[in-house]
VEXDREN-2710 file (C-alpha; in Angstrom, 1 decimal):
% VEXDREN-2710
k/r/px/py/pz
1/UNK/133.7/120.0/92.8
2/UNK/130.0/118.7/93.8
3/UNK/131.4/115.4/92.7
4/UNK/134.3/115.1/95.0
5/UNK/132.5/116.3/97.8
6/UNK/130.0/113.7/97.1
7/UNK/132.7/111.0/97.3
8/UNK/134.4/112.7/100.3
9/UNK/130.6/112.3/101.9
10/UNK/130.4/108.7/100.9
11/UNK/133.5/107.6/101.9
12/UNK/133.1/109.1/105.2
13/UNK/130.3/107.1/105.8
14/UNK/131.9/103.8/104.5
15/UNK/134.5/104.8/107.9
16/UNK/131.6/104.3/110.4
17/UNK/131.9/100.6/111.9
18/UNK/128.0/100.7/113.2
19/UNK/126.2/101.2/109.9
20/UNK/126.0/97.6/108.7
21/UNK/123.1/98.1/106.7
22/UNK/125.3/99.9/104.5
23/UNK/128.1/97.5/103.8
24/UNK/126.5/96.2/100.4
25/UNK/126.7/99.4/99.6
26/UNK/130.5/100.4/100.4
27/UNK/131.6/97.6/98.8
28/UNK/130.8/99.3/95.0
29/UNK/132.3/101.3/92.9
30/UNK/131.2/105.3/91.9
31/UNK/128.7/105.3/90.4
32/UNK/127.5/102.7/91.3
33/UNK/127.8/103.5/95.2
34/UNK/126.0/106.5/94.8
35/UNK/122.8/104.7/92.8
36/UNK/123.1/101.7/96.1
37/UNK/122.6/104.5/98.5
38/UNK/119.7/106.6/97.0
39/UNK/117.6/103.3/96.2
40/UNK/118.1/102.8/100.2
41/UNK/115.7/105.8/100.9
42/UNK/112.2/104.9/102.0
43/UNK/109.6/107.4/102.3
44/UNK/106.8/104.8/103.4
45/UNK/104.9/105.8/106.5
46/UNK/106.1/103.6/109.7
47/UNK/109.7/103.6/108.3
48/UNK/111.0/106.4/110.6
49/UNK/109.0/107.6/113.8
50/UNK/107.0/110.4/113.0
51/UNK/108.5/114.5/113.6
52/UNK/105.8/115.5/116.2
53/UNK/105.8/119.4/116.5
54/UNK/106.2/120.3/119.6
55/UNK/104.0/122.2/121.7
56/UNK/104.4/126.0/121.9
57/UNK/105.6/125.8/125.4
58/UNK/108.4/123.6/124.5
59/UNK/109.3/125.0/121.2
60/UNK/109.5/127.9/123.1
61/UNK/111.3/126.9/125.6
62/UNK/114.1/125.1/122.8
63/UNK/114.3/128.5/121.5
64/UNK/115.4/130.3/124.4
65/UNK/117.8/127.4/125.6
66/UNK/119.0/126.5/122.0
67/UNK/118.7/129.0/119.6
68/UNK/122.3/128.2/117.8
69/UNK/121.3/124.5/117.2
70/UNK/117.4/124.3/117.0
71/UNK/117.6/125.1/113.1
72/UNK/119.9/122.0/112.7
73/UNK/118.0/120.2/114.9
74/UNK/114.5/121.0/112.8
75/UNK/116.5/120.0/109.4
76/UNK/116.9/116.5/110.8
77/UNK/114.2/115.9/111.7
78/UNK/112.3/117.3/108.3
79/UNK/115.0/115.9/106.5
80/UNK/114.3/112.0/107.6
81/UNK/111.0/112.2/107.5
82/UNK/111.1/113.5/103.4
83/UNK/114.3/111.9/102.2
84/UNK/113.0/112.6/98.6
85/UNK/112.5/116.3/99.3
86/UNK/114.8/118.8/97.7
87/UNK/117.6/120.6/100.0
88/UNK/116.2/123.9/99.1
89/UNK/112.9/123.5/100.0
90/UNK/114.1/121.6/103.3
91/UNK/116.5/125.0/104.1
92/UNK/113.0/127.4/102.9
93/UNK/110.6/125.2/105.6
94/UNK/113.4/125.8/108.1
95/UNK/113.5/129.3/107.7
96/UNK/109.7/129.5/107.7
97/UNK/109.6/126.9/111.1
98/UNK/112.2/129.8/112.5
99/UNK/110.8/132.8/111.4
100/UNK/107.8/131.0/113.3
101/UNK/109.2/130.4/116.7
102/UNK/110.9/134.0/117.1
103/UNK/107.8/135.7/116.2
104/UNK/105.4/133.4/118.1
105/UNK/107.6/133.5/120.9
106/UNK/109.7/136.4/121.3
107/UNK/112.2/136.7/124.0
108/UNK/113.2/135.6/127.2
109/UNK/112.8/139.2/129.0
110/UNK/109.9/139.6/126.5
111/UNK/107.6/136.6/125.8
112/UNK/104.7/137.0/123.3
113/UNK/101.3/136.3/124.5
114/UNK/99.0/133.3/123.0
115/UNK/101.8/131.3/121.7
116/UNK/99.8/128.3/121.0
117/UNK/97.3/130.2/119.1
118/UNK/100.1/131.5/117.2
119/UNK/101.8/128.4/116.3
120/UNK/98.4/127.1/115.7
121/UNK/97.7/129.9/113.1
122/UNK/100.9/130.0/111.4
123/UNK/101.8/126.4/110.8
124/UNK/100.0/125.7/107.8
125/UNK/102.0/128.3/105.7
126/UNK/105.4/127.1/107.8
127/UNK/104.9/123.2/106.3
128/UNK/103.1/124.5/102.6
129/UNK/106.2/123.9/100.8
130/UNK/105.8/120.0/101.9
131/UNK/103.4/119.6/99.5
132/UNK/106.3/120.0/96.8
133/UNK/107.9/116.9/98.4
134/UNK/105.2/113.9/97.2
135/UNK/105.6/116.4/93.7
136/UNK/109.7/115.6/93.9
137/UNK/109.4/112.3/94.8
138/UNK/107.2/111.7/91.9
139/UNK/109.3/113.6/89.2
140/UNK/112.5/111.4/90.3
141/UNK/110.5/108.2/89.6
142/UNK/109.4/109.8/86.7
143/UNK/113.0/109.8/85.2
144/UNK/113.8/106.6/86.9
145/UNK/110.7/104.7/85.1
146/UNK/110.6/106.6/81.9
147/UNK/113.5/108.7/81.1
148/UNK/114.7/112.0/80.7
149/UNK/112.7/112.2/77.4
150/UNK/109.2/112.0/78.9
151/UNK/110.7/113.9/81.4
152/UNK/111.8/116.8/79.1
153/UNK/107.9/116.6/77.4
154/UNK/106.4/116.7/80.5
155/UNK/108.1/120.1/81.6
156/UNK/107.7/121.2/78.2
157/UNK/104.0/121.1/78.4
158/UNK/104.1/122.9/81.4
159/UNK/106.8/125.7/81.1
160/UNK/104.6/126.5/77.6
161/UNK/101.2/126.9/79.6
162/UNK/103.0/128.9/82.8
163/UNK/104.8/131.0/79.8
164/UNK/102.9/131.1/76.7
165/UNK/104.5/134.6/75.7
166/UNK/108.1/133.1/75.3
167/UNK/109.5/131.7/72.0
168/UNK/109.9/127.9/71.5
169/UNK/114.1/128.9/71.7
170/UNK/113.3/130.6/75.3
171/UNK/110.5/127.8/76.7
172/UNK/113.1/124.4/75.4
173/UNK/115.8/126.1/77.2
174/UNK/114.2/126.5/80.3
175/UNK/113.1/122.8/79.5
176/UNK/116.8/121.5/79.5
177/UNK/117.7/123.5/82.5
178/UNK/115.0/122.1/84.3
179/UNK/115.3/118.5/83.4
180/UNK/119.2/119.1/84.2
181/UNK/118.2/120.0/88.4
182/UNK/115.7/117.3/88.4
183/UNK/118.2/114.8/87.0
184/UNK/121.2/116.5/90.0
185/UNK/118.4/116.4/92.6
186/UNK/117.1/112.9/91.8
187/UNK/120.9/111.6/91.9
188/UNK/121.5/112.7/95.3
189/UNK/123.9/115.7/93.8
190/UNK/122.2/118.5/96.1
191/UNK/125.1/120.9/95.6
192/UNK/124.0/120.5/91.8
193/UNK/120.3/120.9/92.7
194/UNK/120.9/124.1/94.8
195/UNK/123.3/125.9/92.3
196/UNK/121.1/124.8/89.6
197/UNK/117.7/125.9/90.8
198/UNK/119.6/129.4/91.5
199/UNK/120.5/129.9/88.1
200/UNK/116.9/129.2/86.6
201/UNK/115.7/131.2/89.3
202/UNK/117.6/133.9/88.5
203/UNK/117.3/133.9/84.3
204/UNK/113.4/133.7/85.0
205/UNK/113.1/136.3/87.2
206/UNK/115.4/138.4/84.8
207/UNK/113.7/138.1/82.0
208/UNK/110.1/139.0/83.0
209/UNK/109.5/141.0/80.2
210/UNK/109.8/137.8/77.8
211/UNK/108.3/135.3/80.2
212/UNK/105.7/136.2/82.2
213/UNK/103.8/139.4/83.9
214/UNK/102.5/137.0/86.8
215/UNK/105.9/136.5/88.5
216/UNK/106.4/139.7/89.6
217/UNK/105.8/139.5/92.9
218/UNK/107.5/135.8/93.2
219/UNK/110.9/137.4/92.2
220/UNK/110.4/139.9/95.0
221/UNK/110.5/137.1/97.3
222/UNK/113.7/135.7/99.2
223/UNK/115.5/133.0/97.1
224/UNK/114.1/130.0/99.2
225/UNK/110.8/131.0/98.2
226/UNK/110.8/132.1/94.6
227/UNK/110.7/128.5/92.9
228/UNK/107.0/127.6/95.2
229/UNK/106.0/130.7/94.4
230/UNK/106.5/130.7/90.6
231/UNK/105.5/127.2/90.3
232/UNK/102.1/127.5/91.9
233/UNK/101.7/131.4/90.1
234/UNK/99.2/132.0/87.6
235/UNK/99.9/130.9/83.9
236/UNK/100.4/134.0/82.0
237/UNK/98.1/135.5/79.8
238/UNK/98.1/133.9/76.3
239/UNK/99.3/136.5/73.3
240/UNK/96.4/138.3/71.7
241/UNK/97.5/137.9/68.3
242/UNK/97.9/134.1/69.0
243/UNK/95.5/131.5/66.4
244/UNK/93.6/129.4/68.1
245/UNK/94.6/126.3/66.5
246/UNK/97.8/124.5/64.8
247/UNK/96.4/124.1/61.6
248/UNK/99.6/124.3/60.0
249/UNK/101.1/121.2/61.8
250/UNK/97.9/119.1/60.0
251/UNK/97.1/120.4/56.8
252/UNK/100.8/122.0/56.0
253/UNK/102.5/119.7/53.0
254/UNK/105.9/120.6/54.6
255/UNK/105.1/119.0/57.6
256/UNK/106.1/115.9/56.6
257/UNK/109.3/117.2/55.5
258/UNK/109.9/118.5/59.1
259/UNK/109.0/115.5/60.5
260/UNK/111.2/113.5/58.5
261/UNK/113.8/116.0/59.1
262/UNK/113.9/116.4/62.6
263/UNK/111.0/114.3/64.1
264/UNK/111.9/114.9/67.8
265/UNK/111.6/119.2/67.2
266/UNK/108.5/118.8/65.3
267/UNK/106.7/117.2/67.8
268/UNK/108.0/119.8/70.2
269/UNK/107.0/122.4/68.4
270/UNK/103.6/120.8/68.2
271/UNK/103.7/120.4/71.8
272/UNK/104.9/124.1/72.4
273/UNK/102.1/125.4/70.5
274/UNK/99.1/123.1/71.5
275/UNK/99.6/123.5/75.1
276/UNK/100.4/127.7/74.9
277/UNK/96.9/127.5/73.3
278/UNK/95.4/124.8/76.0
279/UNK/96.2/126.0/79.5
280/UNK/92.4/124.4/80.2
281/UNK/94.4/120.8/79.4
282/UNK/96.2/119.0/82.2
283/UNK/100.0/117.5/81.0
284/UNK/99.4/114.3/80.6
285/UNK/96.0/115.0/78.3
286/UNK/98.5/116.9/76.2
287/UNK/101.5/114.2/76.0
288/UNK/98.4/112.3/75.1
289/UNK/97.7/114.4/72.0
290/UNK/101.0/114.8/71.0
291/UNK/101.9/110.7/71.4
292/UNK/98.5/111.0/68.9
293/UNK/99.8/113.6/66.5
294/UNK/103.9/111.8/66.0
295/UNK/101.7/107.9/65.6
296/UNK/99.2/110.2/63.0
297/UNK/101.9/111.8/61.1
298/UNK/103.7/108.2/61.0
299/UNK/101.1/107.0/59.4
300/UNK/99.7/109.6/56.7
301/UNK/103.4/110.7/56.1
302/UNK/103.6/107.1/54.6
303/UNK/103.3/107.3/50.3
304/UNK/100.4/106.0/49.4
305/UNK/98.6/107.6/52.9
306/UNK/95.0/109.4/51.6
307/UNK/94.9/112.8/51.9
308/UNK/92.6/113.4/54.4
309/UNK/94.6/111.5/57.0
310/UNK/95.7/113.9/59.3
311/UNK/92.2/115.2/59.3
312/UNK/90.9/111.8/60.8
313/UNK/93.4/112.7/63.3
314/UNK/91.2/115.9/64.0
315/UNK/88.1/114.2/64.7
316/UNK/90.2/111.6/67.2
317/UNK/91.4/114.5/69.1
318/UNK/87.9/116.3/69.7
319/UNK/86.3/112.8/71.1
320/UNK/89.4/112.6/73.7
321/UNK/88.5/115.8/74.7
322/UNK/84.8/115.4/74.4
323/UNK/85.5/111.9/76.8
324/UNK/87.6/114.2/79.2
325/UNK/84.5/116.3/79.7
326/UNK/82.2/114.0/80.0
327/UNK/84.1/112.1/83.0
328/UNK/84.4/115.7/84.4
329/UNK/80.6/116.4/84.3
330/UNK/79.7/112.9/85.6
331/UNK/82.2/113.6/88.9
332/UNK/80.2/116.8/89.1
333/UNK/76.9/115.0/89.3
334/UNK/77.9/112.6/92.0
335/UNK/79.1/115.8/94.0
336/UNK/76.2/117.8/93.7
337/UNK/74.0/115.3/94.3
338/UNK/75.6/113.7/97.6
339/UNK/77.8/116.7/98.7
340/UNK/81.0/116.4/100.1
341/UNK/81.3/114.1/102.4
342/UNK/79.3/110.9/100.3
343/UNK/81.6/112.4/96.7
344/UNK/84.7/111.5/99.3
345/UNK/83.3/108.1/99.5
346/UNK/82.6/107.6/95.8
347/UNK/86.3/108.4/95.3
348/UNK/87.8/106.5/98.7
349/UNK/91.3/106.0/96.8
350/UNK/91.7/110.0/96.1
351/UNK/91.0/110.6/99.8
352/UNK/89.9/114.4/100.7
353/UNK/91.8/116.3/98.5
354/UNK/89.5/114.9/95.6
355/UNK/86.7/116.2/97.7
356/UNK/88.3/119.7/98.1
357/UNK/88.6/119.8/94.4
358/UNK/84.9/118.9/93.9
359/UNK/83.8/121.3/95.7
360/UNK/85.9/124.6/94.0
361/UNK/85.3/123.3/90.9
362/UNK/81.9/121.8/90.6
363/UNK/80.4/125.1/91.4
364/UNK/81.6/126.9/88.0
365/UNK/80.1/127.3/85.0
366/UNK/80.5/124.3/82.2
367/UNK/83.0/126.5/80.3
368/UNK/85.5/127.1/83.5
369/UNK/84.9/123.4/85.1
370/UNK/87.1/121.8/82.9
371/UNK/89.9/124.1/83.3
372/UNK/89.4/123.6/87.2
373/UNK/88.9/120.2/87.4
374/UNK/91.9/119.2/85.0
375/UNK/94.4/122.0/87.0
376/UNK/93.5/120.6/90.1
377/UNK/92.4/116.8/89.6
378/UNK/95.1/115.6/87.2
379/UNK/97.7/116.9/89.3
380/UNK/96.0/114.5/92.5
381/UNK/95.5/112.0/90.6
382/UNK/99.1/111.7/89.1
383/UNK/100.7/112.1/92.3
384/UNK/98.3/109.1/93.4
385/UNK/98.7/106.7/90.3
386/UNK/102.6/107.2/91.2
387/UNK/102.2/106.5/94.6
388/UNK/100.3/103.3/93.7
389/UNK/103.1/102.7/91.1
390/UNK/105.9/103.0/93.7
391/UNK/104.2/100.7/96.0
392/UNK/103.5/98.5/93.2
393/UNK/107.2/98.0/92.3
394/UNK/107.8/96.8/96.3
395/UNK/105.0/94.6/96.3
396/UNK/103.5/93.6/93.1
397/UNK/99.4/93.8/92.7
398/UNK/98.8/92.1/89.5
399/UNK/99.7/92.0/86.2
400/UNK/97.6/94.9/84.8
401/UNK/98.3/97.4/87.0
402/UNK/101.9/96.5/86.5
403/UNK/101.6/97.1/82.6
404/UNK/99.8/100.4/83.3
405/UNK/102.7/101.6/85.9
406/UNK/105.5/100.3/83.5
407/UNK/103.9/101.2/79.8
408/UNK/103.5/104.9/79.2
409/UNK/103.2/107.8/82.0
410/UNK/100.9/109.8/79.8
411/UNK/98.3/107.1/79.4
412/UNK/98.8/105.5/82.7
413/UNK/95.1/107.2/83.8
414/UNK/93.6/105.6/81.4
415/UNK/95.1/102.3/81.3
416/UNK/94.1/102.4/85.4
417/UNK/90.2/103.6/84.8
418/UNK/90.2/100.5/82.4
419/UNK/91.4/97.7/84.4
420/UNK/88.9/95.2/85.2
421/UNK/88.8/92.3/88.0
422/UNK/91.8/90.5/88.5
423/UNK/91.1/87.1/87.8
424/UNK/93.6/85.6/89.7
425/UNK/92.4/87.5/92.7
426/UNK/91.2/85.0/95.7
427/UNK/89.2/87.0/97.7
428/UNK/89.1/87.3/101.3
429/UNK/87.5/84.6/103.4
430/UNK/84.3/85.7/105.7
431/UNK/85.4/85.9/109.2
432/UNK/84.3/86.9/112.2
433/UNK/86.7/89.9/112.3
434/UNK/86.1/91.0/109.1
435/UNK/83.0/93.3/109.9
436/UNK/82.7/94.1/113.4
437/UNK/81.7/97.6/114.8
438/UNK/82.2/99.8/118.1
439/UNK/80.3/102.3/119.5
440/UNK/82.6/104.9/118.5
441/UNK/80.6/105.2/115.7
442/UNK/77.6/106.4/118.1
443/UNK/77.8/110.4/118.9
444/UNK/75.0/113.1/118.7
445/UNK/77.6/115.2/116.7
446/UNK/76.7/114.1/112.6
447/UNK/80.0/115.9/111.6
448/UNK/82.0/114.7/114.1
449/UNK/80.3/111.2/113.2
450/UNK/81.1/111.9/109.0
451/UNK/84.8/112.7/110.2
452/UNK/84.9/109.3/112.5
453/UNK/82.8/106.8/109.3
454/UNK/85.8/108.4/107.3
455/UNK/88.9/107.7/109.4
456/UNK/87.4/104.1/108.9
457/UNK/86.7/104.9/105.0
458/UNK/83.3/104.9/103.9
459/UNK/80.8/104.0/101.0
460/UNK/77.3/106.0/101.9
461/UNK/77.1/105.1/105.5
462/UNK/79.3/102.3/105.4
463/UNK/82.9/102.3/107.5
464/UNK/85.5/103.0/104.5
465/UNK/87.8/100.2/106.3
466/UNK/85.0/97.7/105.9
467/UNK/84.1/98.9/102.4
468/UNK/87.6/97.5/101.7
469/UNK/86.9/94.6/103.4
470/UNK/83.5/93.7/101.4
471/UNK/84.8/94.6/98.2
472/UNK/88.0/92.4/98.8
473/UNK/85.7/89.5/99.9
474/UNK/83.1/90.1/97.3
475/UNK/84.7/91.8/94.4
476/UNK/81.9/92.1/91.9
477/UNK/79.4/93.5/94.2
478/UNK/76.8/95.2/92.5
479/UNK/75.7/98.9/93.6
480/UNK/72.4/97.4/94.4
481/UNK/73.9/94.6/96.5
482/UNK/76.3/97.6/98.2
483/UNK/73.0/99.6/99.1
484/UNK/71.1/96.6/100.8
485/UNK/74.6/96.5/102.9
486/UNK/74.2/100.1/103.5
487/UNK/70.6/100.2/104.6
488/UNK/71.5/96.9/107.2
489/UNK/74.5/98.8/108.6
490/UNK/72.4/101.9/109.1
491/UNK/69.7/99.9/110.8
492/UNK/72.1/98.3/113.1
493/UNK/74.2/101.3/114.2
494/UNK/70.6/102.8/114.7
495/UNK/69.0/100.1/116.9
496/UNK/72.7/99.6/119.1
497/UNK/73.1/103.5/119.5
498/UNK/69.7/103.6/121.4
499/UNK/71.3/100.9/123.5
500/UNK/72.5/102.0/126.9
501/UNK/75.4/99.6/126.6
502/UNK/76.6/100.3/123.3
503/UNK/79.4/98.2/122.8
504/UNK/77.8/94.7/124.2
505/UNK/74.9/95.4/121.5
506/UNK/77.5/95.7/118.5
507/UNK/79.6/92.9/119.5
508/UNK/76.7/90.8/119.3
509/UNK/76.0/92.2/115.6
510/UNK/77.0/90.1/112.6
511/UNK/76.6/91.9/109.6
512/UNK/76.1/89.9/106.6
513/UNK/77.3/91.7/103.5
514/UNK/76.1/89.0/101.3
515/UNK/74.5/86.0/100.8
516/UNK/77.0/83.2/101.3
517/UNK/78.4/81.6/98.0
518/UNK/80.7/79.6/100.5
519/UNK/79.0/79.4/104.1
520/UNK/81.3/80.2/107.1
521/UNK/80.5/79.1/110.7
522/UNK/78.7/81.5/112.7
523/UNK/80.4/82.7/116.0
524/UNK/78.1/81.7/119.1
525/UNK/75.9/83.9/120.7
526/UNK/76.1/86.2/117.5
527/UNK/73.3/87.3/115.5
528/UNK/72.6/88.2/112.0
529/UNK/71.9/91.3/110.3
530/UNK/70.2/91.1/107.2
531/UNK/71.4/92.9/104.3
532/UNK/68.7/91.8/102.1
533/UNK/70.8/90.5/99.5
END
């Protein structure tokens, strides 16, 4: 059925004679037509004009005059500004964005009072569930980049951490059902998606009892809300009788046997059991450990392997995780040290959320940070690295990061903190334009100042946008060279902000990042700042 409606859809839209951008398109076969006209979504800012909310007034005003067709209207909108975000949670924002308006408005004979402050005040929890949509996105190009088998061991790690109660049986089929909606959403199939999500919706929430006791309250919920809900719930507790390693996946003799027998189930049983044991451990550190554990059991289950193989194995595993901490504890430091706003600029590619992180999880105890941090930061990150990914495959960067996108999604982190310099980079040329300030950056405010460096982007006190700028045009700056640039800058913004005409003293600032390896022309009537370098 889903099918033929999605031809009927298609070939309804072939009819129109003004959508030339989609002739290309019409002119394939199914499948084929369908794949042409999901690769022509775009999700990249500018692409479509922004969905401005509307003031309360006017909202307000819609409602009363429109209240049949301001829902559709509202779906439009949300819907072309996410084209990768799922239908269901496009119809549960819509419900929340309506639910909004009648209560922050009320009626014509009887309007609420303060419906700015309301709309103010209930927004956030109205738009929440657009989070999930960068989350989607990133689990369709997932599947498109690396298949439906890491896929399947992605979700695998993290149904058996949200569940660690249920048996292997339960957990992989909740695996396959999940993989199945992703695959139906990813392919455009939304009247897939919808039924599909239902039914694991509904098989979760009936089976509590062998799942979970933190989903209670989640299956309470109305149907549009239930998946959010129990996605961002707490994992469950682990069993009490549960070992607290996997000993018999190492030192077992008939693990080889299984291996041999089935080698895809073993490893998922390893996986199943590591990560019910290791809710601390983000999803990619554990596809890490179990792309380590099938590579060590194709080696010692080898004749002629020594026996204490696997152990070796062992040792390997405890210095990843010993390296995990150790980048966790050195983020920590930074953050302490320089507080929130300087840890944003440490970390000017993970933008405020990274910040956010440091500061909830830098404050625990050593034993709890690493359960924070890898909750919280992997997740980021991931979504990041993709994003950098996805833009990568539109406009190439160079040919590392390309092998580090295209090689393995579990080590892609890793690959990416290892890249060094391209060496085919030319870097920028030093213009006149490339470092010029505005008094902008002059208020008696310091937060509101922090808030403005970091629109720009910044490194210490240095404009984030020109950050980019120096590293582009010097790429192996030094942190000492980058300090002498900060102290300069601060000087200058210092001496102009005194200045009763601001913006005449920083146009006639030149800041010098670095000593010239190749000398440009200086603009006239422009002087130097020394950076000391």
């Amino acid at each position: 059925m889903a099918a033929s409606l999605d031809r009927i859809f298609l070939d309804t839209i072939c009819q129109e004679e003004n959508l030339p951008r989609f002739a290309d398109c019409c002119a394939k076969k199914d499948p084929e037509r369908n794949d042409c006209f999901l690769s022509l979504k775009n999700s990249s800012r500018g692409f479509t004009s922004p969905f401005q909310r509307p003031s309360a007034e006017a909202a307000c005003k819609n409602h009363s005059q429109h209240q049949h067709s301001l829902g559709g209207h509202f779906i439009y909108e949300l819907s072309r500004q996410h084209p990768f975000l799922y239908a269901p949670t496009i119809l549960s924002v819509a419900v929340r964005y309506e639910e909004m308006v009648q209560d922050c408005c009320g009626s014509a004979e009887d309007p609420a009072p303060n419906a700015e402050e309301c709309f103010r005040r209930q927004t956030p929890k109205v738009v929440k569930p657009l989070k999930d949509g960068l989350r989607q996105e990133h689990m369709c190009g997932i599947l498109k980049k690396f298949g439906e088998k890491t896929l399947k061991a992605l979700k695998l790690a993290q149904i058996s951490q949200k569940f660690p109660k249920a048996d292997f049986v339960t957990v992989n089929k909740l695996v396959l059902a999940v993989a199945a909606v992703h695959e139906a959403c990813c392919r455009g199939d939304m009247l897939e998606c919808m039924h599909s999500r239902e039914e694991i919706l509904h098989y979760v929430c009936t089976n509590q009892g062998i799942l979970s006791s933190k989903i209670k309250k989640c299956c309470e919920k109305p149907l549009l809300q239930q998946s959010e809900c129990i996605i961002n719930a707490e994992n469950d507790d682990r069993p009490a009788d549960l070992s607290p390693s996997v000993r018999e996946f190492i030192e077992d003799k008939g693990a080889c046997e299984r291996f041999a027998l089935d080698k895809d189930t073993h490893v998922a049983r390893f996986l199943y059991e590591y990560s019910r044991r290791h809710p601390e451990f983000s999803a990619q550190m554990l596809l890490r450990i179990r792309k380590g554990y099938e590579d060590l059991l194709k080696e010692c289950c080898q004749s002629g392997a020594p026996a204490n193989c696997c152990r070796r194995g062992e040792e390997e595993l405890k210095k990843h995780v010993y390296e995990t901490q150790s980048v966790m504890k050195t983020s920590c430091g930074i953050y302490k040290e320089k507080g929130d706003y300087y840890f944003q600029n440490e970390y000017i590619k993970f933008t405020k959320q990274m910040t956010t992180i440091g500061s909830k999880c830098c404050q625990l105890s050593q034993d709890k940070l690493l359960p924070c941090a890898e909750e919280n930061v992997s997740i980021q990150l991931d979504l990041v690295l993709g994003e950098i990914c996805r833009r990568h495959e539109m406009d190439p960067i160079n040919p590392g990061v390309c092998h580090c996108c295209s090689s393995s999604y579990s080590f892609r982190r890793p690959c990416m903190g290892k890249l060094e310099i391209d060496e085919n980079y030319v870097p920028l040329p030093l213009t006149p334009g490339l470092f010029t300030f505005h008094e902008d950056l002059c208020t008696s405010e310091e937060e509101k100042l922090q808030h403005k460096k970091q629109e720009y982007g910044a490194c210490l006190a240095f404009p984030h946008r020109m950050l980019i700028n120096l590293v582009k045009y010097k790429p192996q700056i030094t942190p000492e060279q980058l300090a002498s640039v900060t102290v300069a800058f601060a000087a200058m913004r210092e001496r102009c902000c005194w200045e009763e005409n601001r913006q005449a003293c920083f146009a006639t600032q030149v800041l010098v990042p670095l000593a010239h390896t190749h000398p440009s022309p200086k603009p006239t009537g422009q002087q130097d700042v020394d950076a000391g370098v």
